[in-house]
C-alpha positions as CSV (number, residue, x, y, z in Angstrom):
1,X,29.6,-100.1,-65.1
2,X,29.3,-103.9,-63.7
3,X,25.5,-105.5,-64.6
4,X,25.1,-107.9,-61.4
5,X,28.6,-106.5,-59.8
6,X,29.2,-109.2,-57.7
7,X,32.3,-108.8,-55.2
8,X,34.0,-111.3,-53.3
9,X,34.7,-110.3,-49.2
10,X,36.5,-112.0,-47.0
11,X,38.4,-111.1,-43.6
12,X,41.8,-112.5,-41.9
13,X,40.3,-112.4,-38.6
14,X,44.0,-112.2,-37.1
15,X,45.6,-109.6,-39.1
16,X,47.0,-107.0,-36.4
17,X,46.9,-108.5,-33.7
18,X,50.2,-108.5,-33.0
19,X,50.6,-104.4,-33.2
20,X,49.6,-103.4,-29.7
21,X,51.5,-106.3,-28.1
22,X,55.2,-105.1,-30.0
23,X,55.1,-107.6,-32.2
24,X,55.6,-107.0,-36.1
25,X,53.3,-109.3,-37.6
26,X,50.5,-112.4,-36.8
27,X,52.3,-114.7,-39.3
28,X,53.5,-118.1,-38.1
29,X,54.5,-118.6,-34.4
30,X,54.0,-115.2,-34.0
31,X,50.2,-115.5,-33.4
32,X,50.3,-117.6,-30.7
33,X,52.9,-115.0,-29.0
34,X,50.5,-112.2,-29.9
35,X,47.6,-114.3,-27.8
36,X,50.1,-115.3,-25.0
37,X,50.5,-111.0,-24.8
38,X,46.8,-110.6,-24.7
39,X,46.2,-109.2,-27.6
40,X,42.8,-108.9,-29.2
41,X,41.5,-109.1,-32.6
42,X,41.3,-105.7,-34.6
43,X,39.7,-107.3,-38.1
44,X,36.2,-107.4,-37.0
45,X,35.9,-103.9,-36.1
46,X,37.7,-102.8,-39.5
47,X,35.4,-105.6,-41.0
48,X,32.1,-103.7,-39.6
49,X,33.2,-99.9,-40.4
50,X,33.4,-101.1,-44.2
51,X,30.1,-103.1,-43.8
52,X,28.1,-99.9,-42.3
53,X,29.3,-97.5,-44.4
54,X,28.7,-100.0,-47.9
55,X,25.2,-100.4,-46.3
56,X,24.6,-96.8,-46.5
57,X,25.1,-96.7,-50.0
58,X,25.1,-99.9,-51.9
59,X,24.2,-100.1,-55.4
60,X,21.2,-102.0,-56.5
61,X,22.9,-104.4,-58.3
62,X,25.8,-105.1,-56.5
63,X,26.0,-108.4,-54.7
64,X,28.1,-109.3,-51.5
65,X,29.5,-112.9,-51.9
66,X,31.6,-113.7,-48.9
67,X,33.9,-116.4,-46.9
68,X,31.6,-118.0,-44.0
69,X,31.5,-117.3,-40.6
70,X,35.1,-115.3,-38.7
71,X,36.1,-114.8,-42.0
72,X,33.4,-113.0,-43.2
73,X,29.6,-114.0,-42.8
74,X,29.3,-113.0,-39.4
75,X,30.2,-109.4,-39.8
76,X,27.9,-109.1,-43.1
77,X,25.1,-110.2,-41.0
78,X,25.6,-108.2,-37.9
79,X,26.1,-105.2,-40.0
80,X,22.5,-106.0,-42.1
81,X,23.0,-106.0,-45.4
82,X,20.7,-108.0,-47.8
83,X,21.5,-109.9,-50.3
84,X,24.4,-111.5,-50.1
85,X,25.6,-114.9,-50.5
86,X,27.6,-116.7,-48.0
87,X,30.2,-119.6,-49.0
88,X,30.7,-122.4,-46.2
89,X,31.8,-121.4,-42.8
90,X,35.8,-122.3,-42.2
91,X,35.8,-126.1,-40.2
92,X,38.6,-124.7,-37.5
93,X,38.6,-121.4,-35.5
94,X,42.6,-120.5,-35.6
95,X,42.0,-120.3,-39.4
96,X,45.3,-120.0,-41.8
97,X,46.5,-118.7,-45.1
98,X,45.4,-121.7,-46.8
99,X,41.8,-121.1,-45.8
100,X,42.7,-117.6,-47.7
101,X,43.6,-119.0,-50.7
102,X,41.0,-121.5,-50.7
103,X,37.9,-119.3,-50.3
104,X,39.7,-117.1,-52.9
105,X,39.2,-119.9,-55.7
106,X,36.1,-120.4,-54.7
107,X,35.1,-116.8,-55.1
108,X,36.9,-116.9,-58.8
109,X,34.5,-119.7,-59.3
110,X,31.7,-117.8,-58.8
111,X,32.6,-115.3,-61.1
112,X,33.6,-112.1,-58.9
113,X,34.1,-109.4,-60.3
114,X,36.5,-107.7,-57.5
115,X,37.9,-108.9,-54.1
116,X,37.7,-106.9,-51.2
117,X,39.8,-107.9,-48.1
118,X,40.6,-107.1,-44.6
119,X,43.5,-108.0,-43.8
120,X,47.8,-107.0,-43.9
121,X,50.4,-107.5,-46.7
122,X,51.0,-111.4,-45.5
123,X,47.2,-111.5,-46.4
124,X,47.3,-109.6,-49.7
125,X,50.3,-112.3,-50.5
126,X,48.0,-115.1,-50.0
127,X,45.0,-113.4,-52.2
128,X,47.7,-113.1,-55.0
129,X,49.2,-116.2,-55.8
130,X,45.6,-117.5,-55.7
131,X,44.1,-115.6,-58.1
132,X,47.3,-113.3,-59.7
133,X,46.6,-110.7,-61.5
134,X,43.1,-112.0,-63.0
135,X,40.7,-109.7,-61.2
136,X,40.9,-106.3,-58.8
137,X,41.7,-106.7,-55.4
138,X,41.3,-103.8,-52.7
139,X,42.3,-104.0,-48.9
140,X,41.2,-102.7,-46.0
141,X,43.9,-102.2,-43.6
142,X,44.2,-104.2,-40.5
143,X,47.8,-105.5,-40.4
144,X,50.3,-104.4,-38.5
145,X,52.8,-104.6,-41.9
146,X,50.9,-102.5,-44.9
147,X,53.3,-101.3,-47.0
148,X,51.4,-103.0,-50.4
149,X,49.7,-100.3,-52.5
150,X,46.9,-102.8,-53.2
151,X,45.1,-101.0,-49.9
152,X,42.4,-98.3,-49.2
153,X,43.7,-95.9,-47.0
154,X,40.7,-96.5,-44.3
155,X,37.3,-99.1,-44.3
156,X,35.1,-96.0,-45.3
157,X,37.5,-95.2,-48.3
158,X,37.3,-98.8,-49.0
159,X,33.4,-98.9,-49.3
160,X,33.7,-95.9,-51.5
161,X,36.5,-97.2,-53.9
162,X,34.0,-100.3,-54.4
163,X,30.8,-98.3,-54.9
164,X,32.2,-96.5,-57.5
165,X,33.7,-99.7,-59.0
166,X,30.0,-101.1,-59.4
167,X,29.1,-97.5,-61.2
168,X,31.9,-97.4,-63.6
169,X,33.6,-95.0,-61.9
170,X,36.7,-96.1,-60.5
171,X,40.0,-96.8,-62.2
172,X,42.0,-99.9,-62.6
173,X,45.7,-99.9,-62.0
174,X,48.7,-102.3,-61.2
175,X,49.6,-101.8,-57.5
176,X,52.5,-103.8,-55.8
177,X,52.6,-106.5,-52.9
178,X,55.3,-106.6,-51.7
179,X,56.0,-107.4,-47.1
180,X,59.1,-107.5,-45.2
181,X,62.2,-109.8,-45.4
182,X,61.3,-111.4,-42.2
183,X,65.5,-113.2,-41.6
184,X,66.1,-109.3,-42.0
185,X,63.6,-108.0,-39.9
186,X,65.1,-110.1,-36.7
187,X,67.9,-108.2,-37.2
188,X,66.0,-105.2,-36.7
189,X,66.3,-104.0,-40.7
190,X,63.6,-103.6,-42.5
191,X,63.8,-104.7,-46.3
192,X,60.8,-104.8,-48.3
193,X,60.6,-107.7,-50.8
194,X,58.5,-107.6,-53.7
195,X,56.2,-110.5,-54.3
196,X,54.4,-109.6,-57.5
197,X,51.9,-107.1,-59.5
198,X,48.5,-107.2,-58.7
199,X,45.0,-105.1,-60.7
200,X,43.5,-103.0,-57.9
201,X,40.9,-100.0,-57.8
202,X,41.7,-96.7,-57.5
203,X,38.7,-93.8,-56.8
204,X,40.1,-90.3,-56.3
205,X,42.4,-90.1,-53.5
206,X,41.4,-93.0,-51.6
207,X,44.2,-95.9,-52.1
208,X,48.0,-95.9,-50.5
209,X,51.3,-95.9,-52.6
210,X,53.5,-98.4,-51.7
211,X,55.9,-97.6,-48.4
212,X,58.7,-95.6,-49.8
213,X,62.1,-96.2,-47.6
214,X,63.4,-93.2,-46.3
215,X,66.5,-91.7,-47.7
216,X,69.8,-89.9,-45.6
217,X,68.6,-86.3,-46.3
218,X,68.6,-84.3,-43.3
219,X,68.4,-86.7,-40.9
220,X,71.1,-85.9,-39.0
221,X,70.5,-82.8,-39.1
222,X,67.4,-83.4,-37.5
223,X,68.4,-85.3,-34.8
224,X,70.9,-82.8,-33.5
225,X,67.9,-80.0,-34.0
226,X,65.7,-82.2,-31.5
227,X,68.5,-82.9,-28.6
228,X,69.5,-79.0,-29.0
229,X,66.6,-77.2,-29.0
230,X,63.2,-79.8,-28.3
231,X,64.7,-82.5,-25.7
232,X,64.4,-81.6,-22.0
233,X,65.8,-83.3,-19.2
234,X,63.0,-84.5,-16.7
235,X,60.5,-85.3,-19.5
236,X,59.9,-88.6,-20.5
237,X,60.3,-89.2,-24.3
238,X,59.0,-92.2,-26.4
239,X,60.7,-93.0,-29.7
240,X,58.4,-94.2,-32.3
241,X,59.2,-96.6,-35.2
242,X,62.1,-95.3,-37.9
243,X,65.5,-94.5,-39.2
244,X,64.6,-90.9,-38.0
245,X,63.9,-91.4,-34.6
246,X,66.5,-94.0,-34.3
247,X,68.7,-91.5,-35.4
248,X,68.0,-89.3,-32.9
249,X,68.8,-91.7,-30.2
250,X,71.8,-92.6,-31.9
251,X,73.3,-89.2,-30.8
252,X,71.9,-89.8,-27.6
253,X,73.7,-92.8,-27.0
254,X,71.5,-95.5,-27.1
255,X,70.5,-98.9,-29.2
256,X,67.3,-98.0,-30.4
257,X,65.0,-100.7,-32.1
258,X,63.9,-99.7,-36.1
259,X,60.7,-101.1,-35.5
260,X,59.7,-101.0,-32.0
261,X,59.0,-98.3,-29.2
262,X,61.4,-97.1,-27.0
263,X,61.3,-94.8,-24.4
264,X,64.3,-92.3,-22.7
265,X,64.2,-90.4,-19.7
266,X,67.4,-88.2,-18.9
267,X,69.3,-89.6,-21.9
268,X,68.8,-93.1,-20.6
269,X,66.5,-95.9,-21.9
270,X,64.0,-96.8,-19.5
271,X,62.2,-99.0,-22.0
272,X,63.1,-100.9,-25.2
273,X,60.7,-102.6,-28.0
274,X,57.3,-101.5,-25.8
275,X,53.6,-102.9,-26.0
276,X,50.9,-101.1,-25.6
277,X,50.5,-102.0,-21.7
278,X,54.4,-100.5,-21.3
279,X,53.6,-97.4,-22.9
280,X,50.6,-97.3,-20.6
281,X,52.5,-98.1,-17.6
282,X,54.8,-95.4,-18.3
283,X,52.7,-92.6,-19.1
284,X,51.1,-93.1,-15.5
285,X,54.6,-93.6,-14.1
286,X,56.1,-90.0,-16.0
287,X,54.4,-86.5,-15.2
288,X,55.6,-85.1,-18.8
289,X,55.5,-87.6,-21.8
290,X,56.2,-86.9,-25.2
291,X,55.8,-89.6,-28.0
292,X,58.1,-88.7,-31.2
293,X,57.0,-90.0,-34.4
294,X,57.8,-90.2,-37.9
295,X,55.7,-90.3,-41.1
296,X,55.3,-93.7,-43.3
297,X,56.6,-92.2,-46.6
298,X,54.5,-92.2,-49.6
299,X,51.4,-93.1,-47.8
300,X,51.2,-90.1,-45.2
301,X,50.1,-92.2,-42.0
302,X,51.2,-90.4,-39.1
303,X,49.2,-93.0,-36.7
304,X,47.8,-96.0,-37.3
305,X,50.5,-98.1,-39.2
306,X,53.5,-99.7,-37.8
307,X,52.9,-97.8,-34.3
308,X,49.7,-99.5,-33.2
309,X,51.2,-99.8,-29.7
310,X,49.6,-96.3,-29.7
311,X,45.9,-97.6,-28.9
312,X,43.2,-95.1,-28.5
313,X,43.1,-94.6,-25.0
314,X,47.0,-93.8,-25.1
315,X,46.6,-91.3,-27.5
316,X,43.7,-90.0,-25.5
317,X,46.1,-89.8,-22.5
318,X,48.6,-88.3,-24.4
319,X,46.7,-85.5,-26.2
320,X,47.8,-84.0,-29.7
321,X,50.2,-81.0,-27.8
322,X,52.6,-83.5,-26.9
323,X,53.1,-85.6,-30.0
324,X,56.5,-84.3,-31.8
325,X,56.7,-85.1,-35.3
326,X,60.2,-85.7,-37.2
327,X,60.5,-86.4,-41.5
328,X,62.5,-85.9,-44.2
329,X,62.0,-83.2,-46.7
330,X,61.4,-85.5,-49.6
331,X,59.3,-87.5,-47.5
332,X,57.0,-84.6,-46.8
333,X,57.2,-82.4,-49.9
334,X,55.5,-85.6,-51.7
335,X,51.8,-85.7,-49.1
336,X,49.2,-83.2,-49.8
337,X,48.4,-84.6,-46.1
338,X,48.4,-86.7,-43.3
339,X,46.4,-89.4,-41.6
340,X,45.2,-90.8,-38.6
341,X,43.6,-93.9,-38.1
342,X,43.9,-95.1,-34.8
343,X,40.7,-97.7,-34.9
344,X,38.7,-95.0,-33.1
345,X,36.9,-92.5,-35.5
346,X,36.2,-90.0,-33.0
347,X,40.4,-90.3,-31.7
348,X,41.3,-89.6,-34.9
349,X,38.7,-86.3,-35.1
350,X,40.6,-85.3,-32.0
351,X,43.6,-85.7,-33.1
352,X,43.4,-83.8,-36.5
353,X,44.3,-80.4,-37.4
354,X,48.3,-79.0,-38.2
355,X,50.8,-80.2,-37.5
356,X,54.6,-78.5,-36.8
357,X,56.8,-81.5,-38.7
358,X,61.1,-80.8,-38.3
359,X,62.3,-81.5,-41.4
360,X,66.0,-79.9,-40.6
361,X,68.0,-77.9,-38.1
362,X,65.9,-75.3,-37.2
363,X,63.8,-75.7,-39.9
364,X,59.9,-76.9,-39.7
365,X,56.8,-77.4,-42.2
366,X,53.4,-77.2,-41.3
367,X,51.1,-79.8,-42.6
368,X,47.5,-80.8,-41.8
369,X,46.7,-84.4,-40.5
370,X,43.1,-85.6,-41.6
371,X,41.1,-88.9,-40.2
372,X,41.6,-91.9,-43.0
373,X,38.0,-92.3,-42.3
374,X,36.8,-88.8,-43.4
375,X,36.4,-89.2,-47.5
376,X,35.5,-85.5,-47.5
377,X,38.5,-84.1,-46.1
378,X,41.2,-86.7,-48.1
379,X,40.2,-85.4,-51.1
380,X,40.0,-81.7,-50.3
């Protein structure tokens, strides 16, 4: 247990917002691309689920000490904890990884005993080569890339992982960071590089492995099961992110992005790499939609990474009866279970419950997907 547990927060106000608008990531040009889409910051309201749940059960004698203003201050203080200590509010708005790294010294110089973050895997980057491996870090997912396993697998579990740090009750392990070769991810392949070992927390089941890359097994077998015997003509059918689904429109005959959204109607693509506002077009366009997704391996998330281009109100639209879900068998066989986290807790309530997952031809597993945000049911 931690006498005076002080913990260092801070918050990359722009990690995500390039996932509704298509984009891969808010790093360098790409955030003013993500703006000139209209896209909106999603840190702050990952920011103040962490806050309110901490506030609900903060140890005496931990104490908050975070970054200033965007980057931190202003969500502690509109969430109402006591107690904490603010460092001095960033001098710009459009803040940067260097701000990162700087508040991150400063934090080391007040003695921190952990460092919690909201942010992506470019963010985690920046958190590590300031302070290596010298103290625990622990994220709270908001980019659109989080493939580290230095991550809590929602805000709430975040809160929790940290209380229990304070009371001696947690674990520390090594997790990885590691983020995508970006030259390779312009050419539509994704490549995870590694960038380093970091000490994180780990409470019960409540932290991410790092992104495993899918293997061959099956897929092909799976894509001809889909056109055969799930694909209809006069449906509209949007691909999600993965070698998977890009397999199966591989056999349909078309150029599907890794990465991106694309959507097919009577074996012909009506829309490639789609944003959030595409996918809403369409659905209002198309009497009978089906979005086809795949399953981040290792981790479990069936929404809310890499296919944030599903907002809320999409999924809403969409309903659970007509979301088709498509893995591997060694993907699967290695999650107790899956999860949602869609940014909207009560989406994601909706949205749980089992799931039929085509693993082969003609062959399916049942599997339950739980909301990231529900700490009873990920450990059940």
């Amino acid at each position: 247990m931690c006498s005076d547990c002080r913990i260092g927060f801070l918050v990359n106000p722009i990690a995500g917002m390039g996932g509704s608008v298509g984009l891969k990531g808010t790093d360098g040009d790409l955030l003013d691309e993500a703006i000139k889409r209209g896209a909106k910051p999603v840190a702050p309201s990952r920011a103040m689920r962490f806050l309110s749940k901490l506030k609900e059960n903060k140890p005496d004698d931990m104490t908050l000490i975070s970054a200033g203003g965007i980057m931190g201050c202003d969500y502690v203080a509109q969430a109402g904890l006591r107690g904490y200590i603010c460092l001095e509010e960033p001098k710009h708005r459009k803040t940067t990884r260097n701000d990162t790294i700087s508040i991150v010294r400063e934090l080391l110089k007040l003695g921190v005993h952990a460092i919690v973050f909201v942010g992506g895997d470019g963010t985690a980057r920046d958190i590590l080569e300031a302070c290596g491996p010298s103290i625990p870090i622990i994220g709270i997912p908001s980019g659109v890339k989080v493939y580290s396993s230095v991550f809590a697998v929602s805000p709430e579990a975040a809160s929790k992982i940290v209380t229990d740090f304070c009371r001696g009750e947690a674990r520390i392990e090594i997790g990885d960071v590691v983020d995508v070769n970006e030259e390779m991810l312009r050419q539509d392949i994704l490549l995870l590089k590694p960038y380093g070992k970091a000490l994180t927390i780990s409470s019960e089941s409540l932290r991410v492995s790092t992104k495993e890359l899918g293997g061959s097994d099956d897929v092909d077998a799976i894509a001809e099961y889909f056109i055969t015997e799930i694909y209809k003509p006069g449906a509209l059918y949007i691909l999600g992110p993965g070698s998977t689904t890009k397999t199966i429109a591989t056999k349909l005959g078309i150029n599907k992005t890794l990465l991106g959204f694309d959507a097919i109607y009577d074996g012909k693509l009506v829309g490639k790499d789609l944003t959030a506002e595409d996918i809403r077009r369409l659905i209002n366009t198309y009497r009978e939609v089906y979005v086809v997704l795949s399953i981040i391996g290792g981790q479990g998330y069936l929404i809310g990474r890499g296919n944030q281009q599903l907002t809320p109100e999409i999924l809403k639209a969409i309903g659970r009866e007509r979301i088709v879900v498509v893995s591997t068998k060694s993907k699967l066989t290695r999650l107790k279970r899956l999860l949602i986290d869609s940014g909207d807790v009560e989406v994601d309530k909706e949205l749980s419950g089992y799931y039929r997952v085509i693993t082969g031809y003609g062959e399916v597993s049942i599997i339950k997907a739980v909301p990231a945000s529900d700490l009873e049911a990920l450990n059940s």
